[in-house]
N, CA, C and O atoms as a Tinker XYZ file with bonds, in Angstrom:
   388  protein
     1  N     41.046000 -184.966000  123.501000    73     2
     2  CA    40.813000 -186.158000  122.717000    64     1     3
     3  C     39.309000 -186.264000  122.450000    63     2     4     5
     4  O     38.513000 -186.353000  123.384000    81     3
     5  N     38.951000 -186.254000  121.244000    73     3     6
     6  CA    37.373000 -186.678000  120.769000    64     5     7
     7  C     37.219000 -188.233000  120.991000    63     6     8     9
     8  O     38.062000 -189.119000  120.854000    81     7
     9  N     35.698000 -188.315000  121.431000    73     7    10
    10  CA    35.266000 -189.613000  121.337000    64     9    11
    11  C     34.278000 -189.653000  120.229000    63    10    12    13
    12  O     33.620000 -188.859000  119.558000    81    11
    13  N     34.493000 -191.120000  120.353000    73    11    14
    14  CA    33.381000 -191.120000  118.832000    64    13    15
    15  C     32.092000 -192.306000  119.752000    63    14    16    17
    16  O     32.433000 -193.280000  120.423000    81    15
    17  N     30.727000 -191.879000  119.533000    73    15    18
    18  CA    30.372000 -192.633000  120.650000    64    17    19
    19  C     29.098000 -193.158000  119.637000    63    18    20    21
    20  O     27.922000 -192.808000  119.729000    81    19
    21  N     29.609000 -193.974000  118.778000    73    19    22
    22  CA    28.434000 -194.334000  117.654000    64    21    23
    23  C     27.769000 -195.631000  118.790000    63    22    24    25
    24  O     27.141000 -196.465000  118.138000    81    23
    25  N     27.777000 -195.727000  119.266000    73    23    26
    26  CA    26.275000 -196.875000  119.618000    64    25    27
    27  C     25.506000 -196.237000  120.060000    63    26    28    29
    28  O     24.414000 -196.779000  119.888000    81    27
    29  N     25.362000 -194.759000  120.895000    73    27    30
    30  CA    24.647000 -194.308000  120.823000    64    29    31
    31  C     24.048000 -193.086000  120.002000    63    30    32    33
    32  O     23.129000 -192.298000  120.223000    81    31
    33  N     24.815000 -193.232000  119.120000    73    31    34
    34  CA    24.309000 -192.512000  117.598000    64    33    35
    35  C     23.381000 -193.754000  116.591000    63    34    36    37
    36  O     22.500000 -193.420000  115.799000    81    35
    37  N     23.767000 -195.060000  116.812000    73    35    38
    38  CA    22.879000 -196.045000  115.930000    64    37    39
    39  C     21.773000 -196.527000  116.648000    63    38    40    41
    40  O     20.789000 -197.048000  116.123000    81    39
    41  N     21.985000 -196.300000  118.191000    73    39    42
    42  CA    20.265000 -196.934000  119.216000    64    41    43
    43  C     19.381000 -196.023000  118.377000    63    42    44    45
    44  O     19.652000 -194.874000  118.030000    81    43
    45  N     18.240000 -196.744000  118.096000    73    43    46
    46  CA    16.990000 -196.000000  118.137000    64    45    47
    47  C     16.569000 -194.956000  118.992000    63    46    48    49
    48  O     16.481000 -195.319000  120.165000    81    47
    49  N     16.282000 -193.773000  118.775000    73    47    50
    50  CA    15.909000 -192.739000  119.893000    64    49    51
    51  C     14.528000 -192.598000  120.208000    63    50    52    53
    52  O     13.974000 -192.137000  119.210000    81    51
    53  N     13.429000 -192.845000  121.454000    73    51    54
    54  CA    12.909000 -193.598000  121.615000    64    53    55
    55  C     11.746000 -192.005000  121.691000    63    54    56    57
    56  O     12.268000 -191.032000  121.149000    81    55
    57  N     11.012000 -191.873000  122.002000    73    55    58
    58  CA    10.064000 -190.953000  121.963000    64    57    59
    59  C      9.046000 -191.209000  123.146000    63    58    60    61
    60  O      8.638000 -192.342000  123.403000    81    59
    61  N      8.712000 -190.228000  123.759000    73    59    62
    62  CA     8.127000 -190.257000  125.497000    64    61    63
    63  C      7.361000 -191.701000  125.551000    63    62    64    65
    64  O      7.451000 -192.535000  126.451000    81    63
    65  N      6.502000 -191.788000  124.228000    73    63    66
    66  CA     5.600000 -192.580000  123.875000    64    65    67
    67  C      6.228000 -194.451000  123.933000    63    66    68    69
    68  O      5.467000 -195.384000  124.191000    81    67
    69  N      7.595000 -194.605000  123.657000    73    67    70
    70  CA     7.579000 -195.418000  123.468000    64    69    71
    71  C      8.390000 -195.867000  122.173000    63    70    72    73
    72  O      9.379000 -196.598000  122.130000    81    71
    73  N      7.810000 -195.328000  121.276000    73    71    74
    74  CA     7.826000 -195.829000  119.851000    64    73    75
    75  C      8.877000 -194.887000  119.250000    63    74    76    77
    76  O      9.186000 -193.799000  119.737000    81    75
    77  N      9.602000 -195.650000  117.680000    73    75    78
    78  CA    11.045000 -195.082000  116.919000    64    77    79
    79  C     10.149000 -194.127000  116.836000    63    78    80    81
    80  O      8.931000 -193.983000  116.940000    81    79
    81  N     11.630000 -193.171000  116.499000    73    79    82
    82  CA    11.428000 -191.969000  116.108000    64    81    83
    83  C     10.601000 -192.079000  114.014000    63    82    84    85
    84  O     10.856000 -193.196000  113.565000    81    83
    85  N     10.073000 -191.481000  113.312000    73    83    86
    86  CA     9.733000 -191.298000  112.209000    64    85    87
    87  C     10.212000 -192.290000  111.024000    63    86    88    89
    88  O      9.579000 -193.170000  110.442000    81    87
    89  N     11.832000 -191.754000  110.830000    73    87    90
    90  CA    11.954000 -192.260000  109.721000    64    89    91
    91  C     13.077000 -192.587000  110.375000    63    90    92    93
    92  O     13.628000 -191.626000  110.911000    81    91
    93  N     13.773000 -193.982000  110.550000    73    91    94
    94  CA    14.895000 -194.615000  111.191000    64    93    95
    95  C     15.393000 -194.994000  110.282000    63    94    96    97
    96  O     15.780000 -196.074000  110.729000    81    95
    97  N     15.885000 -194.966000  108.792000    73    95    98
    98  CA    16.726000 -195.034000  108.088000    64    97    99
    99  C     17.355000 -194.069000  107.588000    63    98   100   101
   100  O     18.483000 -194.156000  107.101000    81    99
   101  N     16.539000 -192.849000  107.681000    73    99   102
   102  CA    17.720000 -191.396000  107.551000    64   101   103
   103  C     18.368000 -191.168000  109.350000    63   102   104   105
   104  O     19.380000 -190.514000  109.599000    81   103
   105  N     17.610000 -191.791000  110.293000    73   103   106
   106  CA    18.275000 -191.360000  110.775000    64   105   107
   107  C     20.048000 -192.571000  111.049000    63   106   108   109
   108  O     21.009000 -192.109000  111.665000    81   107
   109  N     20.064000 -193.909000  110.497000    73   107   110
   110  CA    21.228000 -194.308000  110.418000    64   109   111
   111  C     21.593000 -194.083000  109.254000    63   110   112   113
   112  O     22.209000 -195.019000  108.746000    81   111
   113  N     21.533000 -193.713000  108.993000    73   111   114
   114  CA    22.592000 -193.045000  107.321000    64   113   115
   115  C     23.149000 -191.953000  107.593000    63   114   116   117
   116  O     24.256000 -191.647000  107.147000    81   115
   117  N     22.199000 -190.951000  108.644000    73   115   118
   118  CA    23.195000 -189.609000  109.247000    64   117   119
   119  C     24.098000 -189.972000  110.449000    63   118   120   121
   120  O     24.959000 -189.191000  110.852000    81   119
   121  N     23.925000 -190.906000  110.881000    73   119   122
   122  CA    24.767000 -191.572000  112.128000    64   121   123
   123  C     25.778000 -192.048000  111.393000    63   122   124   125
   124  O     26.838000 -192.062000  112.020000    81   123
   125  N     25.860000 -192.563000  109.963000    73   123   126
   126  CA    26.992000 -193.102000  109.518000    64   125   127
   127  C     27.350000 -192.046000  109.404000    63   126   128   129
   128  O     28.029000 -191.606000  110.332000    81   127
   129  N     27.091000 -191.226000  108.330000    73   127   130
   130  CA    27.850000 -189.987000  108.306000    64   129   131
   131  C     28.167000 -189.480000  108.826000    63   130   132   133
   132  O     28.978000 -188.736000  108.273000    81   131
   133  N     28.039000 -189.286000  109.974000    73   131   134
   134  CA    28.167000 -188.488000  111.308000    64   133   135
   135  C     29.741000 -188.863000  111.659000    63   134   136   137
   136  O     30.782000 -188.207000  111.689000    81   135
   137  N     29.336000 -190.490000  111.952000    73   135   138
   138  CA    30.688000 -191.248000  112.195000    64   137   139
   139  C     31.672000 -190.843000  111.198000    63   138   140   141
   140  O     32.653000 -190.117000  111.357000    81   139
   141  N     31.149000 -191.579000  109.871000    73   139   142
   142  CA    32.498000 -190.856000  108.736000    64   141   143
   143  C     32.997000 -189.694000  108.927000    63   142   144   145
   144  O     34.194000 -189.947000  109.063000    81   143
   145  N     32.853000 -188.417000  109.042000    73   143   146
   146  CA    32.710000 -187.349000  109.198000    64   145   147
   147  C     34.026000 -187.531000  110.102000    63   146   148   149
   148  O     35.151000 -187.558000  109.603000    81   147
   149  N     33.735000 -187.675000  111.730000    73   147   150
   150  CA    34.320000 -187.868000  112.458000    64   149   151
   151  C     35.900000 -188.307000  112.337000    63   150   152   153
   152  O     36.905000 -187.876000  112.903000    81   151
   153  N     35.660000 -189.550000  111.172000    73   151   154
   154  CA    36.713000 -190.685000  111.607000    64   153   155
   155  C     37.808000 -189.520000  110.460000    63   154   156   157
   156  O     38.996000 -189.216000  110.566000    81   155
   157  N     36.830000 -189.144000  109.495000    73   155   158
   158  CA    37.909000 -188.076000  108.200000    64   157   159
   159  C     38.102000 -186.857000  109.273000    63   158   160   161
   160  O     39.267000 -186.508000  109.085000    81   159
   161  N     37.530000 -185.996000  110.346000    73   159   162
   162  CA    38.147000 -185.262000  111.047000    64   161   163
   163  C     39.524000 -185.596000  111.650000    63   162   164   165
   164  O     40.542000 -184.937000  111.435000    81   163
   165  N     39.423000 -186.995000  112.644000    73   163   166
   166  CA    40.912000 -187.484000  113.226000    64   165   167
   167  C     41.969000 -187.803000  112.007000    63   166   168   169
   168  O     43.159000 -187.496000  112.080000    81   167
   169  N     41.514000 -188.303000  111.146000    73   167   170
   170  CA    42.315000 -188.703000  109.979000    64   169   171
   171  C     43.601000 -187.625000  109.496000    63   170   172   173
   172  O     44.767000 -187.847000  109.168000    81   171
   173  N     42.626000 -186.096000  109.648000    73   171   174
   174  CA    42.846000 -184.774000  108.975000    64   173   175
   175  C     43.931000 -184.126000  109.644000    63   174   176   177
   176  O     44.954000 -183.642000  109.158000    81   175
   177  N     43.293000 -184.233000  111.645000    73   175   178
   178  CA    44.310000 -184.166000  112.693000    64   177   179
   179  C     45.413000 -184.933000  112.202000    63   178   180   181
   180  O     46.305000 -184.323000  111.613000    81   179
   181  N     45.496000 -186.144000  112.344000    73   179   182
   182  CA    46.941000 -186.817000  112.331000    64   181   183
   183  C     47.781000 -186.755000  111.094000    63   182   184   185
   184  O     48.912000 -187.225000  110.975000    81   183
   185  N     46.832000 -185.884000  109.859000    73   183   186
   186  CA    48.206000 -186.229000  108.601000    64   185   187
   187  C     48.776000 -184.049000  109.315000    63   186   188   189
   188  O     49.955000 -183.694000  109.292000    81   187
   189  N     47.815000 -183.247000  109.730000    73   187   190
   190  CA    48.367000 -182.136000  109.764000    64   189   191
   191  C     49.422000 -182.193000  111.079000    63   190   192   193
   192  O     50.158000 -181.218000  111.236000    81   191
   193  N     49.507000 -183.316000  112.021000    73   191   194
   194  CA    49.853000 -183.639000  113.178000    64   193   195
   195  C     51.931000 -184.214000  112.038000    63   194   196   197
   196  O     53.013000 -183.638000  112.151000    81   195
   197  N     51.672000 -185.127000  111.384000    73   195   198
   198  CA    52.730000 -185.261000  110.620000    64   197   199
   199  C     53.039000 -184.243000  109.675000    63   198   200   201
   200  O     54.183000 -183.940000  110.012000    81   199
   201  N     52.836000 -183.747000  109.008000    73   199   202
   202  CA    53.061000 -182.560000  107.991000    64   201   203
   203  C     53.964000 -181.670000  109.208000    63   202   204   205
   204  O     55.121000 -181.352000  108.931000    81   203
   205  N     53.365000 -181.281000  110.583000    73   203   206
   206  CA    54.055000 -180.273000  111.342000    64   205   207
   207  C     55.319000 -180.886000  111.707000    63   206   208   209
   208  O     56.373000 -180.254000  111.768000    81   207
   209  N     55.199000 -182.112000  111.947000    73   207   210
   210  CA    56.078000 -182.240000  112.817000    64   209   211
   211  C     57.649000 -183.045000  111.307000    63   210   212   213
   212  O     58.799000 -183.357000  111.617000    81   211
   213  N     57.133000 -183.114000  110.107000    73   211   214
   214  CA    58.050000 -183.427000  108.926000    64   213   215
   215  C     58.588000 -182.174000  108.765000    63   214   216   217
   216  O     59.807000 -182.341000  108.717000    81   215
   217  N     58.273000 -180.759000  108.635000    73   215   218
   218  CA    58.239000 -179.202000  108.178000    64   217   219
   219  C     59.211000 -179.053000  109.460000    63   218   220   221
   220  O     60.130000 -178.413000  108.949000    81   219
   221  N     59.538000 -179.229000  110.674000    73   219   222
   222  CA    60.224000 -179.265000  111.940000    64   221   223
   223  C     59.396000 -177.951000  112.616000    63   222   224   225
   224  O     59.864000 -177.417000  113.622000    81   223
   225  N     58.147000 -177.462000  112.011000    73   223   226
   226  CA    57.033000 -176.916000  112.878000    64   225   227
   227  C     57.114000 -177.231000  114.485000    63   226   228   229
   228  O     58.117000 -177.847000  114.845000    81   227
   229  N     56.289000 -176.919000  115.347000    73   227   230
   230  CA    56.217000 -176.859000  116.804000    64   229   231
   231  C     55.218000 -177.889000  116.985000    63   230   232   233
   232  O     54.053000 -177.510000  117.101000    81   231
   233  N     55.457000 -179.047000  117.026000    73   231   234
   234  CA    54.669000 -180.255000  117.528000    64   233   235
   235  C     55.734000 -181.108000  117.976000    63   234   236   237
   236  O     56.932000 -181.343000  117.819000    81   235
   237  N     54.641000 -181.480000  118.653000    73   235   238
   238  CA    55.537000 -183.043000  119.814000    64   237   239
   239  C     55.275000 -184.327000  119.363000    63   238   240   241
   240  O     54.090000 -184.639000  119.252000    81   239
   241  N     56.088000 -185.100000  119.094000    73   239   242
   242  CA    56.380000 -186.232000  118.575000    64   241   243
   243  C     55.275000 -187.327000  119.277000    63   242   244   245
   244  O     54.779000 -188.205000  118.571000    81   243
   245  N     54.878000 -187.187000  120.939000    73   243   246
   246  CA    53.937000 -188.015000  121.649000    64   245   247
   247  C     52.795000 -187.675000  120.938000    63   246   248   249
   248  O     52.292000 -188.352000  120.040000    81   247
   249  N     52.266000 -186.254000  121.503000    73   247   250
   250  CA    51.209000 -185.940000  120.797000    64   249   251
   251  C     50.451000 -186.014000  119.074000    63   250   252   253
   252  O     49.351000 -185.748000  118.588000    81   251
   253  N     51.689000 -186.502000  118.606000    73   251   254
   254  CA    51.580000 -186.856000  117.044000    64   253   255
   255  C     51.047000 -188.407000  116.810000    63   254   256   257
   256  O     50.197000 -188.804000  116.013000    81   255
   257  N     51.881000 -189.195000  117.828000    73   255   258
   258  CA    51.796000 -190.726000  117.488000    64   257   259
   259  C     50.880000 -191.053000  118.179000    63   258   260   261
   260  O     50.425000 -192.190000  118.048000    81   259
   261  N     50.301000 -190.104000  119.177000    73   259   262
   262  CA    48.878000 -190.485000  120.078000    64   261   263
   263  C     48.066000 -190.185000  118.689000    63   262   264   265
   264  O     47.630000 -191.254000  118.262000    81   263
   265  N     47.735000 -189.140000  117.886000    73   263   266
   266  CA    46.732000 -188.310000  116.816000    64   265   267
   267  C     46.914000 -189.806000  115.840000    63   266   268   269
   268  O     45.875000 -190.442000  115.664000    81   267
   269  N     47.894000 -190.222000  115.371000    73   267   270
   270  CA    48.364000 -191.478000  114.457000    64   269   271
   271  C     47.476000 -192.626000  115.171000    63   270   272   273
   272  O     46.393000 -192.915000  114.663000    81   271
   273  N     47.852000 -193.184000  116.166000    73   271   274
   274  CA    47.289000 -194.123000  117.013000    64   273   275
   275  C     45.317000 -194.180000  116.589000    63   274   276   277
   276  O     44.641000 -195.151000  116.251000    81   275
   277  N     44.990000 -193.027000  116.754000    73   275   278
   278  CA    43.923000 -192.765000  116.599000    64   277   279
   279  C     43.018000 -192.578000  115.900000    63   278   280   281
   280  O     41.794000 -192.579000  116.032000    81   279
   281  N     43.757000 -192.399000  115.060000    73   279   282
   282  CA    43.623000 -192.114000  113.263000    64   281   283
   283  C     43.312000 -194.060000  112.904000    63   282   284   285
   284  O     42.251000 -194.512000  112.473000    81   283
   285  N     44.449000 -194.805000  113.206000    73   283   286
   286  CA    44.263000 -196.147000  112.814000    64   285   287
   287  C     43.353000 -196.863000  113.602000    63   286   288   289
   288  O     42.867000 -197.871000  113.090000    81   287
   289  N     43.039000 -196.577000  114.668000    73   287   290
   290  CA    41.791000 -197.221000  115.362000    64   289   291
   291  C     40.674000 -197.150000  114.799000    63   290   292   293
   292  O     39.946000 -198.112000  114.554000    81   291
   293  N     40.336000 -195.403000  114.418000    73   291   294
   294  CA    38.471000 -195.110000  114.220000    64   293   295
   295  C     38.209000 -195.628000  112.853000    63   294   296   297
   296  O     37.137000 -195.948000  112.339000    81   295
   297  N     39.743000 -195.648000  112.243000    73   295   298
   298  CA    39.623000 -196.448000  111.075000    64   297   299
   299  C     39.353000 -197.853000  110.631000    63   298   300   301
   300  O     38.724000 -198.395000  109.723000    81   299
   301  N     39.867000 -198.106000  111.341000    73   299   302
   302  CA    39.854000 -199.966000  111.743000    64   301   303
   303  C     37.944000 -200.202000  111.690000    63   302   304   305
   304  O     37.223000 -200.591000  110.771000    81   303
   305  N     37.609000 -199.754000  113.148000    73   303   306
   306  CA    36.583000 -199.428000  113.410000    64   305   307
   307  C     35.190000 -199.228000  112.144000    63   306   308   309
   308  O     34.286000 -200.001000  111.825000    81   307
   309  N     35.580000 -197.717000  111.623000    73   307   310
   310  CA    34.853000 -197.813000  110.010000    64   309   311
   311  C     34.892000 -198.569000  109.624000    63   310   312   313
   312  O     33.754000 -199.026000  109.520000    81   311
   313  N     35.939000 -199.477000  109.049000    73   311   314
   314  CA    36.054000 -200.496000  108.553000    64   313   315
   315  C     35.540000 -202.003000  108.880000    63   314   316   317
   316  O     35.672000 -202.930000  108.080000    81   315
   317  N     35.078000 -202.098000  109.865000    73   315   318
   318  CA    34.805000 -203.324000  110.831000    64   317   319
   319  C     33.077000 -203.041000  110.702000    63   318   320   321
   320  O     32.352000 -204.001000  110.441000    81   319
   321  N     32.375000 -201.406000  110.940000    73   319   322
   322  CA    31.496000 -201.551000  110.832000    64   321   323
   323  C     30.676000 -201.780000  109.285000    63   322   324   325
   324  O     29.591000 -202.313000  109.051000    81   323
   325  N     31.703000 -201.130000  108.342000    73   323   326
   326  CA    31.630000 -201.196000  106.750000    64   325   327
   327  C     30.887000 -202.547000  106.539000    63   326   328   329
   328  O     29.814000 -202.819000  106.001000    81   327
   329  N     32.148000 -203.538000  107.355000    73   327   330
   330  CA    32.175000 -204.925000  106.722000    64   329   331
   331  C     30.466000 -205.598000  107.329000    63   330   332   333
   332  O     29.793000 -206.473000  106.783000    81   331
   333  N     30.178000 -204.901000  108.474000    73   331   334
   334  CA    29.125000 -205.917000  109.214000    64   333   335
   335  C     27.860000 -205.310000  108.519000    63   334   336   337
   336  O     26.991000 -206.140000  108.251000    81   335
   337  N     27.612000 -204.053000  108.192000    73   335   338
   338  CA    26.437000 -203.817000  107.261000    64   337   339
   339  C     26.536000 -204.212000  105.729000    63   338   340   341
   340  O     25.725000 -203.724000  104.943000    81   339
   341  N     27.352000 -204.941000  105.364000    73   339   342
   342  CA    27.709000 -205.489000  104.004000    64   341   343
   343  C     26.890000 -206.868000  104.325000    63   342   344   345
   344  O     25.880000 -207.284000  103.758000    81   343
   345  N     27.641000 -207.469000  105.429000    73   343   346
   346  CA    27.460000 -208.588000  105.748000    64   345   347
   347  C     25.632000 -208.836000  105.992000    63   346   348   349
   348  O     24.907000 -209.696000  105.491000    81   347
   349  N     25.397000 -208.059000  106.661000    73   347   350
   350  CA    23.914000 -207.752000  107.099000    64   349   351
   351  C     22.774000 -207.698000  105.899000    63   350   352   353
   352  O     21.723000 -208.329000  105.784000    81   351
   353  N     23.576000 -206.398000  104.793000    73   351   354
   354  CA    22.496000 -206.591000  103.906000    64   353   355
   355  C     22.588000 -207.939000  103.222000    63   354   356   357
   356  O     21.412000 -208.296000  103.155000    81   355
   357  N     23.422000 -208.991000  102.617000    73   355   358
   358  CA    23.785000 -209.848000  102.078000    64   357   359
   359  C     23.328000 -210.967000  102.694000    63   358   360   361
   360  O     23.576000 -211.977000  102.034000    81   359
   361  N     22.472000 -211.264000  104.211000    73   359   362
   362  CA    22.137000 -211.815000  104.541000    64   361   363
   363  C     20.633000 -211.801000  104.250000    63   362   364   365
   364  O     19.931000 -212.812000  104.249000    81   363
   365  N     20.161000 -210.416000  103.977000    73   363   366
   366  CA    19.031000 -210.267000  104.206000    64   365   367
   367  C     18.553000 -210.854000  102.349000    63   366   368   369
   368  O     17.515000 -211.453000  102.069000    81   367
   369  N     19.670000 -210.445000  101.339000    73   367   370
   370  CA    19.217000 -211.133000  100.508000    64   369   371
   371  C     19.131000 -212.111000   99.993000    63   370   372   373
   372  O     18.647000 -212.363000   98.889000    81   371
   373  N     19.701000 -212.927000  100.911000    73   371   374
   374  CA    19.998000 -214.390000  100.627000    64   373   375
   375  C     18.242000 -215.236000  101.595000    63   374   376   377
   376  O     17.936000 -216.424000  101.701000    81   375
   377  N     17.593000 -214.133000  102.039000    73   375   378
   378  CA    16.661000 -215.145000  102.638000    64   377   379
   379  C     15.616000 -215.185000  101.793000    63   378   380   381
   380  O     15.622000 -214.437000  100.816000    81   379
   381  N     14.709000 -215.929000  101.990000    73   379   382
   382  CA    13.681000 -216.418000  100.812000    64   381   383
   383  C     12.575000 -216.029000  101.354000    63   382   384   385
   384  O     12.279000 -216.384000  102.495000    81   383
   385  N     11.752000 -215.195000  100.577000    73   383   386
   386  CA    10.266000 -214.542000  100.530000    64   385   387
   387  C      9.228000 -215.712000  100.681000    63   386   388
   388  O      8.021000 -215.470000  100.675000    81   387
């Protein structure tokens, strides 16, 4: 089972010194991607996890609805974080200079 361990893909990575690393907006844009990436890997597992087991291929029905299960979580998840950086930038433009 993969974990997906984005909070510590979005912490700042801190440098001996103290201080962010360089450029901290490529590096959360590759952390999203990273994540996306991820969440379309399990996604990929669980439709080839159904395809085998529709074809009457050699897969197990647990091991399918665990890959399914999982598939709708990291998704959820994307989706939850989608909504809070929407939310985030939309806050930021609503404040006054």
């Amino acid at each position: 089972m993969e974990k997906i361990s984005l909070q510590s893909q979005l912490l700042p990575k801190l440098t001996p010194g103290g201080s962010a690393t360089k450029n901290p907006a490529e590096e959360f844009g590759g952390a999203l991607g990273k994540a996306l990436n991820d969440v379309n890997k399990i996604q990929a597992k669980a439709n080839d996890g159904i395809k085998k087991l529709q074809s009457g291929q050699d897969a197990s029905l647990p091991d399918v609805m665990l890959s399914m299960a999982q598939a709708d979580i990291s998704m959820r998840l994307l989706v939850q974080m989608r909504n809070k950086v929407i939310e985030a930038y939309q806050e930021i433009m609503r404040m006054q200079v």
